[in-house]
Biopython code that builds the backbone (N, CA, C, O; Angstrom):
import numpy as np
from Bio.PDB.StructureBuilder import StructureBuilder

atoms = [
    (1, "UNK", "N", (0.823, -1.183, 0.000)),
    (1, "UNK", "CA", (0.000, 0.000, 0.000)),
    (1, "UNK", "C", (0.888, 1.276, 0.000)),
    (1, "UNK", "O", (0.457, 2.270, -0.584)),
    (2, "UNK", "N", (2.144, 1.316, 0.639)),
    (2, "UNK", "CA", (2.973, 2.824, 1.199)),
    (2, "UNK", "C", (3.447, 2.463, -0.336)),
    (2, "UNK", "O", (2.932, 3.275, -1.104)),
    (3, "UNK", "N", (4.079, 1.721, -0.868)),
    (3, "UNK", "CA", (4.846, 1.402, -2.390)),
    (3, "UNK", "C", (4.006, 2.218, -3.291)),
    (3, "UNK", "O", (4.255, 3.274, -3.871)),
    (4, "UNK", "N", (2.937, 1.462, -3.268)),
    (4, "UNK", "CA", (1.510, 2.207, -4.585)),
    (4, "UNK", "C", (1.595, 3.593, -4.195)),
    (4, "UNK", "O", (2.214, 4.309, -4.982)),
    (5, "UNK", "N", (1.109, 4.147, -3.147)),
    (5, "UNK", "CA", (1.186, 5.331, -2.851)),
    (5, "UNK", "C", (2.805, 6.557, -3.369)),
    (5, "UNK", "O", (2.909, 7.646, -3.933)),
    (6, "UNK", "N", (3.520, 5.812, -2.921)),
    (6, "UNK", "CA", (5.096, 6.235, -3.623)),
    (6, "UNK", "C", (5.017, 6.825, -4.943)),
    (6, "UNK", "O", (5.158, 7.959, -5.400)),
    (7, "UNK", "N", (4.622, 5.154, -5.615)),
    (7, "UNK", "CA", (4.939, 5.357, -7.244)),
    (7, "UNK", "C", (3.860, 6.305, -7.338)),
    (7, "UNK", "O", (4.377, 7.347, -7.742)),
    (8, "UNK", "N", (2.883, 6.441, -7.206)),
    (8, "UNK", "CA", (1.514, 7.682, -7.653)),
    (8, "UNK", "C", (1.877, 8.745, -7.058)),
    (8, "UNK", "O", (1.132, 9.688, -7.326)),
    (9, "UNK", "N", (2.803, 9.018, -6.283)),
    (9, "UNK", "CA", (3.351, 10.554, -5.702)),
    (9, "UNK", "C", (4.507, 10.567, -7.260)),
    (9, "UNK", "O", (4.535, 11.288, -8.257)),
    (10, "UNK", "N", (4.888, 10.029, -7.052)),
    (10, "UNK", "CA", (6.452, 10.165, -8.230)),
    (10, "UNK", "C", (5.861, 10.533, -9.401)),
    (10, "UNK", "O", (6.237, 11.459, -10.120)),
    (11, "UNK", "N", (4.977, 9.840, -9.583)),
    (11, "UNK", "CA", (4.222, 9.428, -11.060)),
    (11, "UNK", "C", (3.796, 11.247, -11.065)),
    (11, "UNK", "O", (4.268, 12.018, -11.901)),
    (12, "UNK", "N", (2.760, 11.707, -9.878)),
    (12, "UNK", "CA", (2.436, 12.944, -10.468)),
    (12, "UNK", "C", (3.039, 13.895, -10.403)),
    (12, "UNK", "O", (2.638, 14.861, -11.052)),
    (13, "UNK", "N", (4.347, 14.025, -9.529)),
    (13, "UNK", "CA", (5.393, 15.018, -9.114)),
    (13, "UNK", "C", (5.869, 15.088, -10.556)),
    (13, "UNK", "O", (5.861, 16.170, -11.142)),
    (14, "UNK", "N", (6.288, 13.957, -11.157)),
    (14, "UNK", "CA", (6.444, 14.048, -12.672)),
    (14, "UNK", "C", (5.776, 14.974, -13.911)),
    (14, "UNK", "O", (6.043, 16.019, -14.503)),
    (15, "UNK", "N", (4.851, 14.044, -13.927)),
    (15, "UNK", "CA", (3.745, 14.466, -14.503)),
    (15, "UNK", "C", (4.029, 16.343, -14.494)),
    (15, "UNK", "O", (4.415, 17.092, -15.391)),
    (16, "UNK", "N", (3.665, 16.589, -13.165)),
    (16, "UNK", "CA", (3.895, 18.180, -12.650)),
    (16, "UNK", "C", (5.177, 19.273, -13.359)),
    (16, "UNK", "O", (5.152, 20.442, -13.744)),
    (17, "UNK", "N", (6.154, 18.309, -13.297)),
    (17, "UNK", "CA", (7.251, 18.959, -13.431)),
    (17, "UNK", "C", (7.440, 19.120, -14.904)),
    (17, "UNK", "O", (8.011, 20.093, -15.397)),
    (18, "UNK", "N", (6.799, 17.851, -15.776)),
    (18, "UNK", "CA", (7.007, 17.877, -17.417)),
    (18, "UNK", "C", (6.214, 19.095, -17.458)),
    (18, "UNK", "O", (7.012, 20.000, -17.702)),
    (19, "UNK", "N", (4.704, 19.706, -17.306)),
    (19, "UNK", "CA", (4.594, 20.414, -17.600)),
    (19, "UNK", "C", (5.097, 21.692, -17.243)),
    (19, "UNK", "O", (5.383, 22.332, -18.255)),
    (20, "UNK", "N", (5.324, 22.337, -16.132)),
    (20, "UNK", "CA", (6.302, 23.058, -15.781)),
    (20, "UNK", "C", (7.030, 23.422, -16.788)),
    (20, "UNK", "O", (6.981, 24.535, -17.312)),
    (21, "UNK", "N", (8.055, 22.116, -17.260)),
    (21, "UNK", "CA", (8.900, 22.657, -17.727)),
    (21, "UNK", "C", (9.094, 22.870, -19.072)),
    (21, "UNK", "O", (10.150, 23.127, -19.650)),
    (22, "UNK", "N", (7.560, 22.692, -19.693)),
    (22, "UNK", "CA", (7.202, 22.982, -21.028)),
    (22, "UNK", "C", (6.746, 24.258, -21.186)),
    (22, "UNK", "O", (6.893, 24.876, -22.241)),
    (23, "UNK", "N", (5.941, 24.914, -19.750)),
    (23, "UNK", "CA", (5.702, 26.302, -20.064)),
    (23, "UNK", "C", (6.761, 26.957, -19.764)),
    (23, "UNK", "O", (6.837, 27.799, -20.659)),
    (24, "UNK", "N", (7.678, 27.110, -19.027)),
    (24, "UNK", "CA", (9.295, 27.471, -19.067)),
    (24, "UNK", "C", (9.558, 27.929, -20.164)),
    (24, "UNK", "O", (9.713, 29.112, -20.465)),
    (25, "UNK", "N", (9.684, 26.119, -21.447)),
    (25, "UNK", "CA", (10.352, 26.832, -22.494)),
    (25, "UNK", "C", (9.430, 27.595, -23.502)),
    (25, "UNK", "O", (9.842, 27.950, -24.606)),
    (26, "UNK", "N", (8.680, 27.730, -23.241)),
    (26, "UNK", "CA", (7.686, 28.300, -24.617)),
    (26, "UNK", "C", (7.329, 29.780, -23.404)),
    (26, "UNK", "O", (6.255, 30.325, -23.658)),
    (27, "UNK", "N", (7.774, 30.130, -22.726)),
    (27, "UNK", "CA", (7.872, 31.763, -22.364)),
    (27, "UNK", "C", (7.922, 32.318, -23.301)),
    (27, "UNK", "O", (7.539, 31.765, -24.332)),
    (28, "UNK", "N", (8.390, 33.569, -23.323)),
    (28, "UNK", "CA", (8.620, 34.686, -24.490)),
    (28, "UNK", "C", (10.094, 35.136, -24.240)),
    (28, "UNK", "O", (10.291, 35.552, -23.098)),
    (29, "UNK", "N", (11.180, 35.134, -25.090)),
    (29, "UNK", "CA", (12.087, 35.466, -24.508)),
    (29, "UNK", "C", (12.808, 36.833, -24.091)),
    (29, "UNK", "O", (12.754, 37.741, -24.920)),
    (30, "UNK", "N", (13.301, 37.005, -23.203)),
    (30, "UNK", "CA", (13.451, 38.256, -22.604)),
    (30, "UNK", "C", (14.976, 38.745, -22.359)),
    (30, "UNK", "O", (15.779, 37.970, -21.840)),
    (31, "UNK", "N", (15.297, 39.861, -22.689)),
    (31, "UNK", "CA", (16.620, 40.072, -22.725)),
    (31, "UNK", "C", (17.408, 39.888, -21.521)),
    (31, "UNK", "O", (17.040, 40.516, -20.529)),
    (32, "UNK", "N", (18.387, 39.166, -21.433)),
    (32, "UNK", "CA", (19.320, 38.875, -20.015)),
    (32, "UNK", "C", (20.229, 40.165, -19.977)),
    (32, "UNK", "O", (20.254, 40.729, -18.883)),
    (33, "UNK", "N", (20.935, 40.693, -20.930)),
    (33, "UNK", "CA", (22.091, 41.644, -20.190)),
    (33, "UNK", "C", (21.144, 43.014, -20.784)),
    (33, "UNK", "O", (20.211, 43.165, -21.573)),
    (34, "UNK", "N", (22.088, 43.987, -19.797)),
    (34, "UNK", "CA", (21.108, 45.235, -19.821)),
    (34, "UNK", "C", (21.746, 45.630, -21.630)),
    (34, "UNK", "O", (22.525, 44.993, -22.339)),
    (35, "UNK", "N", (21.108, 46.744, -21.848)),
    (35, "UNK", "CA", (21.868, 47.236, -23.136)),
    (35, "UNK", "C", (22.590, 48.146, -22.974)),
    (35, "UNK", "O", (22.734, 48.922, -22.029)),
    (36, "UNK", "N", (23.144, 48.037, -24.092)),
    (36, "UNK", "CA", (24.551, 49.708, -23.984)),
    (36, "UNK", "C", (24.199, 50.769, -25.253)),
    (36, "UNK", "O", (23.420, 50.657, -26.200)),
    (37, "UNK", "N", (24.870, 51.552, -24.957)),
    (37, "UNK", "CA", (24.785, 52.717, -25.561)),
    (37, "UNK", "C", (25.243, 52.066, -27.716)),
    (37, "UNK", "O", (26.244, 51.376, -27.913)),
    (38, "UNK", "N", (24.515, 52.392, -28.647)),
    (38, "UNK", "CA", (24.700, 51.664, -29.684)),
    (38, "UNK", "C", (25.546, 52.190, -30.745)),
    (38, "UNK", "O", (25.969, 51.770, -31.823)),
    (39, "UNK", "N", (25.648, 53.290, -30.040)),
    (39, "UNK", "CA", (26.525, 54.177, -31.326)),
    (39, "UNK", "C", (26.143, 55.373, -31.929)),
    (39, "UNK", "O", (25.176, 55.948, -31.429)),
    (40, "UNK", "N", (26.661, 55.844, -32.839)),
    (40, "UNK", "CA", (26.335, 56.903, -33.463)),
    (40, "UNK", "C", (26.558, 58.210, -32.745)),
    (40, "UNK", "O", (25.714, 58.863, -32.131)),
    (41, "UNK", "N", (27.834, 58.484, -32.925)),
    (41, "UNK", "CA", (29.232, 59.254, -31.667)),
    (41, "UNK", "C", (28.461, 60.715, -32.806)),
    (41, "UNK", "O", (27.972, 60.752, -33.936)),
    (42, "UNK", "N", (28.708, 61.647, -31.796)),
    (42, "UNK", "CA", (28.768, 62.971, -32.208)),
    (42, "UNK", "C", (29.847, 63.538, -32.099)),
    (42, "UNK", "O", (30.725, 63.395, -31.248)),
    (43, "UNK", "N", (29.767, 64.466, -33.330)),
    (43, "UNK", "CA", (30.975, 65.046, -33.419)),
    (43, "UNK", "C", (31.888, 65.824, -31.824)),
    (43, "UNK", "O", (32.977, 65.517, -31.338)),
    (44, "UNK", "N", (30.894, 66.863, -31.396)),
    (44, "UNK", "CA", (31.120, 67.033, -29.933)),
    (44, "UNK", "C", (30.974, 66.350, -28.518)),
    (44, "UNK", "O", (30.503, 66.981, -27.573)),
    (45, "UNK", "N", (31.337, 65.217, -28.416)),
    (45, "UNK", "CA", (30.970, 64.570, -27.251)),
    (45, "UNK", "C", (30.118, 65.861, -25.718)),
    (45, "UNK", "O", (30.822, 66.675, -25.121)),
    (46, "UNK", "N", (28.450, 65.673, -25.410)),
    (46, "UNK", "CA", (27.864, 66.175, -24.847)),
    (46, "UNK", "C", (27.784, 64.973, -23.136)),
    (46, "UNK", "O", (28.041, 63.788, -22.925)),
    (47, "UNK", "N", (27.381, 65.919, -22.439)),
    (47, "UNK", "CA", (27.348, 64.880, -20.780)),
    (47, "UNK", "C", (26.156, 64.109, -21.190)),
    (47, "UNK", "O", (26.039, 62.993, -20.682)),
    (48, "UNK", "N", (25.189, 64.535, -22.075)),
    (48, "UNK", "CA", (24.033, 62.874, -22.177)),
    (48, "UNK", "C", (24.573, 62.470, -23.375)),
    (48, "UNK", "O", (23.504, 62.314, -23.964)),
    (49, "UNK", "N", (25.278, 62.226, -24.063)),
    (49, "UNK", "CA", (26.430, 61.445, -24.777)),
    (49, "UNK", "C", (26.805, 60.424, -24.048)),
    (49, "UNK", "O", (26.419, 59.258, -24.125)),
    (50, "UNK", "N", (27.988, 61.157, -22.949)),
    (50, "UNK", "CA", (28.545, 60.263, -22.327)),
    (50, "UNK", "C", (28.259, 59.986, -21.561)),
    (50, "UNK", "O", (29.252, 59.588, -20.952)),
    (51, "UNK", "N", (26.721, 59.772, -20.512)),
    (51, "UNK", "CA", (26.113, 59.547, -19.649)),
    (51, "UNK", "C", (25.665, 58.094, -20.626)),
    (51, "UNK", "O", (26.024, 56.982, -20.239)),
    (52, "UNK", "N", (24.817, 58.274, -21.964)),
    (52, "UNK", "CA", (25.203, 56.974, -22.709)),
    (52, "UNK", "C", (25.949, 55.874, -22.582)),
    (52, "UNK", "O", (25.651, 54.800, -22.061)),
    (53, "UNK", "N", (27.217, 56.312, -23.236)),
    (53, "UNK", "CA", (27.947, 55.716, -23.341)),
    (53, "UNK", "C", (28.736, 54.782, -22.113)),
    (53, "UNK", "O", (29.159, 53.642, -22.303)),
    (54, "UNK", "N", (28.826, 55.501, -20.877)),
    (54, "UNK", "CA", (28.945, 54.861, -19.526)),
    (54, "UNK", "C", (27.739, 53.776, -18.864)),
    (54, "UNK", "O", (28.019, 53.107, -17.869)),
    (55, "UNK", "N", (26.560, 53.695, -19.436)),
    (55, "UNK", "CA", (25.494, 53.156, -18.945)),
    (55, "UNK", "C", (24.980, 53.939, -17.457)),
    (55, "UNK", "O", (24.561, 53.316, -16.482)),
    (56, "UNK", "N", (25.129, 55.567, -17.544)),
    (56, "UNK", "CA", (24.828, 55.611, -16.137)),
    (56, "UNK", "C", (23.596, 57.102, -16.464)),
    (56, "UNK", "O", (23.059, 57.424, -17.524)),
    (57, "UNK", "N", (23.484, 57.756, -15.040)),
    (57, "UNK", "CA", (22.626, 59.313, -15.221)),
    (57, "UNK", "C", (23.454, 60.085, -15.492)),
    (57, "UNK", "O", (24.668, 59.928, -15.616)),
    (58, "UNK", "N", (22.662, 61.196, -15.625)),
    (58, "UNK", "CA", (23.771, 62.604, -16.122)),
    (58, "UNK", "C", (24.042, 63.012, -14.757)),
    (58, "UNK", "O", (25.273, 63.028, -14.735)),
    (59, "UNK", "N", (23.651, 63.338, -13.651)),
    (59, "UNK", "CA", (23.763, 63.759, -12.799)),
    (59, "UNK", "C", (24.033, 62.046, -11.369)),
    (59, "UNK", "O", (23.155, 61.483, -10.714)),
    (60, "UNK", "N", (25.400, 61.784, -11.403)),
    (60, "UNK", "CA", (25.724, 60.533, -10.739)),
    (60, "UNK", "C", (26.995, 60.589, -10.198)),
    (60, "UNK", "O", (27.990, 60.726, -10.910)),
    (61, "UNK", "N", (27.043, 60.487, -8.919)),
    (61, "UNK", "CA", (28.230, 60.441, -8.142)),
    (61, "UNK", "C", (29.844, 59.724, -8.991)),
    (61, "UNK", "O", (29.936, 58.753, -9.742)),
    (62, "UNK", "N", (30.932, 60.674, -8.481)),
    (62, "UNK", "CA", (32.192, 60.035, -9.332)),
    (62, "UNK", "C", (32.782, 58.402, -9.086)),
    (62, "UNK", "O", (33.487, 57.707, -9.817)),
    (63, "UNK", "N", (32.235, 58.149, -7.871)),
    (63, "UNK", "CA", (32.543, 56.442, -7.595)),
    (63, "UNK", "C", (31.370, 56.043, -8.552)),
    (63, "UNK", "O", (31.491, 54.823, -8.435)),
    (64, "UNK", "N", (30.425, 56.186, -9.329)),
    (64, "UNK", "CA", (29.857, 55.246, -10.011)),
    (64, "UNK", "C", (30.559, 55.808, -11.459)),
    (64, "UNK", "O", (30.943, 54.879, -12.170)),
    (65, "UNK", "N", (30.710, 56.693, -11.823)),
    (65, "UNK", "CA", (31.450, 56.934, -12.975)),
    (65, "UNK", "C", (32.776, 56.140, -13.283)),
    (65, "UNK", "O", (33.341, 55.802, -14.323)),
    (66, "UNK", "N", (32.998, 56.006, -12.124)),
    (66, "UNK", "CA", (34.640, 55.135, -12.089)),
    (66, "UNK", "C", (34.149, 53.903, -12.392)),
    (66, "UNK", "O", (34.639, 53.328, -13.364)),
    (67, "UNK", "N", (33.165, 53.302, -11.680)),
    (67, "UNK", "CA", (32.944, 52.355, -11.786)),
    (67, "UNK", "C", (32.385, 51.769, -13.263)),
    (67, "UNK", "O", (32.863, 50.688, -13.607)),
    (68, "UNK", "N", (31.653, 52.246, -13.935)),
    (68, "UNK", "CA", (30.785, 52.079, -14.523)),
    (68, "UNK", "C", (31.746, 52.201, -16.194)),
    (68, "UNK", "O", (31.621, 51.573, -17.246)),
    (69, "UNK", "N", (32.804, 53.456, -15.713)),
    (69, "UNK", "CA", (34.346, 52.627, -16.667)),
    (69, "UNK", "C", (34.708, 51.793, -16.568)),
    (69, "UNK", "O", (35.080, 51.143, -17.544)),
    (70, "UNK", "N", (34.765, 51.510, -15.771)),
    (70, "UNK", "CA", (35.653, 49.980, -15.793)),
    (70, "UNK", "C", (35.446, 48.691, -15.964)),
    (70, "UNK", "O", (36.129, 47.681, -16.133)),
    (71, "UNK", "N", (33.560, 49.175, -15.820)),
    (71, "UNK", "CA", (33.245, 47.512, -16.288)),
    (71, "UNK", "C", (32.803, 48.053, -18.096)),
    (71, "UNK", "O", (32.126, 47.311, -18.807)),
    (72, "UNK", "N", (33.210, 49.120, -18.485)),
    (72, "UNK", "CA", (32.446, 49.235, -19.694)),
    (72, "UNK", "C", (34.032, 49.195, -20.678)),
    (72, "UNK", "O", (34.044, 48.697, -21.803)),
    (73, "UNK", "N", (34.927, 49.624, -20.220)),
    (73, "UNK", "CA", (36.047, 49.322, -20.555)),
    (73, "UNK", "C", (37.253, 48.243, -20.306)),
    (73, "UNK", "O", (38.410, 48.349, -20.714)),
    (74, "UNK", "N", (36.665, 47.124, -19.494)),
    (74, "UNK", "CA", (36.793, 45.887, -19.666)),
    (74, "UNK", "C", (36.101, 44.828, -20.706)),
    (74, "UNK", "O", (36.476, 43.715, -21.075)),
    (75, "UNK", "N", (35.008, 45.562, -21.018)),
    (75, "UNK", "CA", (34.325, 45.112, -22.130)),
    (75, "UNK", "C", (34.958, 45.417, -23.278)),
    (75, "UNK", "O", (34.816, 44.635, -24.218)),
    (76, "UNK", "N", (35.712, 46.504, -23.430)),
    (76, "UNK", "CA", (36.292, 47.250, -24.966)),
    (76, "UNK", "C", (37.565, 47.268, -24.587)),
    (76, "UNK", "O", (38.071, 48.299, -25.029)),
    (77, "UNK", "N", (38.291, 46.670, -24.019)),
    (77, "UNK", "CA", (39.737, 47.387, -23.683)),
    (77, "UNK", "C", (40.504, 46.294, -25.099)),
    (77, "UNK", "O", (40.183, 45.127, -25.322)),
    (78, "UNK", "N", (41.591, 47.141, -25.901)),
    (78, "UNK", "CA", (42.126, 47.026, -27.022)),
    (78, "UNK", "C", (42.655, 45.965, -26.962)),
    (78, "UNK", "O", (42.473, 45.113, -27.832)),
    (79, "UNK", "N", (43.751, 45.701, -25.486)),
    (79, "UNK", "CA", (44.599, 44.174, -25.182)),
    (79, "UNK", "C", (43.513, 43.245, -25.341)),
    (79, "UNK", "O", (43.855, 42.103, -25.647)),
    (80, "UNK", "N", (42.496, 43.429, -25.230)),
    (80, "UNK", "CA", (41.831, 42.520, -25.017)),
    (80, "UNK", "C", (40.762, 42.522, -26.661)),
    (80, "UNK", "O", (39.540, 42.591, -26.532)),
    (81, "UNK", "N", (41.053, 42.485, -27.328)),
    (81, "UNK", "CA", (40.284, 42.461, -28.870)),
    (81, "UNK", "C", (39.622, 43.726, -29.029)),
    (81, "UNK", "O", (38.976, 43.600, -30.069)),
    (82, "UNK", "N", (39.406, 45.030, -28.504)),
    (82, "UNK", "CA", (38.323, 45.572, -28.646)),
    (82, "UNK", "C", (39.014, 47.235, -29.542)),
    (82, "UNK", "O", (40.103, 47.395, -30.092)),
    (83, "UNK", "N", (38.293, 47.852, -29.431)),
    (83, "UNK", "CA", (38.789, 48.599, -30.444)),
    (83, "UNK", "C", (39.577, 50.032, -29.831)),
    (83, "UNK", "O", (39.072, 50.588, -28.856)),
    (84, "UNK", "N", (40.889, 50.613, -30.483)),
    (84, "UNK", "CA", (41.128, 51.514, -29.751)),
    (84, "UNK", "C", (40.161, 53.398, -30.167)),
    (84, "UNK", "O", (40.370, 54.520, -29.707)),
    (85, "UNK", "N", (39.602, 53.111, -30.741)),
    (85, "UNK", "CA", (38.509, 54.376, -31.189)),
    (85, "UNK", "C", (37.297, 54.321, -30.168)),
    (85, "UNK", "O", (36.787, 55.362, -29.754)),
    (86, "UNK", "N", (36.992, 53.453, -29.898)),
    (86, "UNK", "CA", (35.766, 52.838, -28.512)),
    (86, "UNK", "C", (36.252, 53.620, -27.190)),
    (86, "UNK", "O", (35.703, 54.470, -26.489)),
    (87, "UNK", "N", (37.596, 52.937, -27.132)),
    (87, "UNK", "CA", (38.730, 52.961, -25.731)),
    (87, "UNK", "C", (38.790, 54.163, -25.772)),
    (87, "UNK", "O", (38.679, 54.739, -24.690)),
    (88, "UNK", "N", (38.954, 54.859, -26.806)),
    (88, "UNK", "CA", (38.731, 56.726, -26.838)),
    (88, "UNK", "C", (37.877, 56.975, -26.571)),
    (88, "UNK", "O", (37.941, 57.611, -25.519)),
    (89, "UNK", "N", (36.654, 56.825, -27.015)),
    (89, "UNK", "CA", (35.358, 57.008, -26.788)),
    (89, "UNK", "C", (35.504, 56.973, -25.369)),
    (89, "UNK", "O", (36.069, 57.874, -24.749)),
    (90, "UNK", "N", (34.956, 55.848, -24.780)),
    (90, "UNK", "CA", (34.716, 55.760, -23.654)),
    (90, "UNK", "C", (35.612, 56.041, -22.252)),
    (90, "UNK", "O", (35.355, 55.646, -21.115)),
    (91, "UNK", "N", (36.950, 57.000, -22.798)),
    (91, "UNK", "CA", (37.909, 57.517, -21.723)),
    (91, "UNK", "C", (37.216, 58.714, -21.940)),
    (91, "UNK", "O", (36.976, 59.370, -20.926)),
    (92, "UNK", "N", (36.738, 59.270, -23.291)),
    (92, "UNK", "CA", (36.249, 60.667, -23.140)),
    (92, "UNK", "C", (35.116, 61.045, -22.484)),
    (92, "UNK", "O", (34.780, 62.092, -21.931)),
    (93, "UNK", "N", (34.382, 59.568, -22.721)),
    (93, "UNK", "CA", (32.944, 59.669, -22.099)),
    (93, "UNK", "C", (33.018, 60.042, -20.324)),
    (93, "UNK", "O", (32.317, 60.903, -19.793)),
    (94, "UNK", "N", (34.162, 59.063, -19.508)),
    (94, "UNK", "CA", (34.825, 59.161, -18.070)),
    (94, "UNK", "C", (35.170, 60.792, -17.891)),
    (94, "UNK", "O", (34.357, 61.390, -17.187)),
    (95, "UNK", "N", (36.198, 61.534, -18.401)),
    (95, "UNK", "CA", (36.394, 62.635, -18.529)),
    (95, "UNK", "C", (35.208, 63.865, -18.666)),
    (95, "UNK", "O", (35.190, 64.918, -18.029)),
    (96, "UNK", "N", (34.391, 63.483, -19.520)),
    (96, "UNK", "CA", (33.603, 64.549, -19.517)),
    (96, "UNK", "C", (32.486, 64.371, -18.167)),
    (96, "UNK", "O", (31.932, 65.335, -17.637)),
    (97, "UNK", "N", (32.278, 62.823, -17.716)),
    (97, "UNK", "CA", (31.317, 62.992, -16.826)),
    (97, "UNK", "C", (32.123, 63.515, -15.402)),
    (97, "UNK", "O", (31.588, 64.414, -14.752)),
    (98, "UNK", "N", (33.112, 63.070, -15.046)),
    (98, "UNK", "CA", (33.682, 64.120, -14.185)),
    (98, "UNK", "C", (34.451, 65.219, -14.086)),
    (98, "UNK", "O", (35.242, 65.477, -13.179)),
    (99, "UNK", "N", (34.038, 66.282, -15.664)),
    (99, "UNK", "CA", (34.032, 67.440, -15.096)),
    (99, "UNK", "C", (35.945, 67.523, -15.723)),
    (99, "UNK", "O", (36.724, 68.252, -15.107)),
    (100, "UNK", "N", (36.349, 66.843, -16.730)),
    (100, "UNK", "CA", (38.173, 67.091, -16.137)),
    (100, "UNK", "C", (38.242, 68.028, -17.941)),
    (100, "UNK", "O", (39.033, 68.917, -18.256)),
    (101, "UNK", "N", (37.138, 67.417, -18.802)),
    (101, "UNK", "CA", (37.736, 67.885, -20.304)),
    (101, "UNK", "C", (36.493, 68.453, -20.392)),
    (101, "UNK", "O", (35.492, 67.877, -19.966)),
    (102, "UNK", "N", (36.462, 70.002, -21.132)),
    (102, "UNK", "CA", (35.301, 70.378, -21.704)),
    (102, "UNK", "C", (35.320, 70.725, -23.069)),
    (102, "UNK", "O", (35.800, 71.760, -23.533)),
    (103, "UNK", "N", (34.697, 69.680, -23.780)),
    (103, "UNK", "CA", (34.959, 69.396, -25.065)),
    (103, "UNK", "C", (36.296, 69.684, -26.088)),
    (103, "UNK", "O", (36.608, 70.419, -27.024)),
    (104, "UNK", "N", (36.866, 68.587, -25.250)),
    (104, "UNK", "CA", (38.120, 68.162, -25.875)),
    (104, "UNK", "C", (38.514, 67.857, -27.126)),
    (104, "UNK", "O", (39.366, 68.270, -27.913)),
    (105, "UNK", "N", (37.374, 66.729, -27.101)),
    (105, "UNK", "CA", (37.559, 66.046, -28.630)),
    (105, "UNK", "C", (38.257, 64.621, -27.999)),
    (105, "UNK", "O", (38.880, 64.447, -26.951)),
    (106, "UNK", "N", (37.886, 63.684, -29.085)),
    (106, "UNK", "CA", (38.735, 62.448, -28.626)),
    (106, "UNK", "C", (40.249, 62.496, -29.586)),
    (106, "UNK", "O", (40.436, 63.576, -30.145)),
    (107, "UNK", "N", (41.094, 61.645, -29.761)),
    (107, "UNK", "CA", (42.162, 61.485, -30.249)),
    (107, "UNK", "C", (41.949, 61.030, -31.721)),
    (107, "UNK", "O", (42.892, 60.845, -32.491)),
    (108, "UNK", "N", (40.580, 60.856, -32.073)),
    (108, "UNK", "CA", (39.807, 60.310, -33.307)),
    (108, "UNK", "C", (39.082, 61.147, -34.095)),
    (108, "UNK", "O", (38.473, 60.705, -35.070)),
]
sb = StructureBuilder()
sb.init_structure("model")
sb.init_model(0)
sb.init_chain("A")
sb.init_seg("    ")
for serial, (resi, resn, name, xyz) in enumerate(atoms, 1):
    if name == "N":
        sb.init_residue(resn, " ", resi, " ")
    sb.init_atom(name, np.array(xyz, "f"), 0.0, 1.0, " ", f" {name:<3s}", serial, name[0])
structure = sb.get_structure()
């Protein structure tokens, strides 16, 4: 009797879980990483430019600016395959959000 009972728990825990995990895959799919800034550089790099280009606000403390280089320029850094016109980009983008270059220009 506890056996029968077993297999008919298993049996529908099963049962349960196949479907589960059929509506799982037939969700809708939804983007996992956030997005980044896509391009299309202006001639004058502006602070919502490079508020863009950093993934952050225009108005955002300099520890997240730092930060927010470094994971965006670990993503692009040149040693590492990525491009050195980007690596400009996005040092100018750092610079202008804290205030050090006012419209500099990049090296590009």
């Amino acid at each position: 009797m506890v056996a029968g009972a077993a297999v008919a728990a298993a049996a529908l825990a099963g049962r349960y879980g196949i479907i589960a995990w059929q509506a799982f895959k037939a969700r809708p799919r939804m983007p996992r990483m956030r997005r980044f800034y896509e391009g299309g550089f202006q001639s004058a790099m502006t602070r919502r430019e490079a508020a863009l280009i950093l993934g952050v606000r225009e108005s955002v403390v300099a520890e997240k600016v730092k930060e927010a280089h470094r994971r965006v320029m670990v993503a692009n850094h040149p040693d590492a395959g990525g491009s050195h016109y980007l690596a400009s980009k996005i040092n100018e983008a750092k610079d202008m959000m804290l205030s050090k270059a006012n419209n500099s220009g990049s090296a590009f």
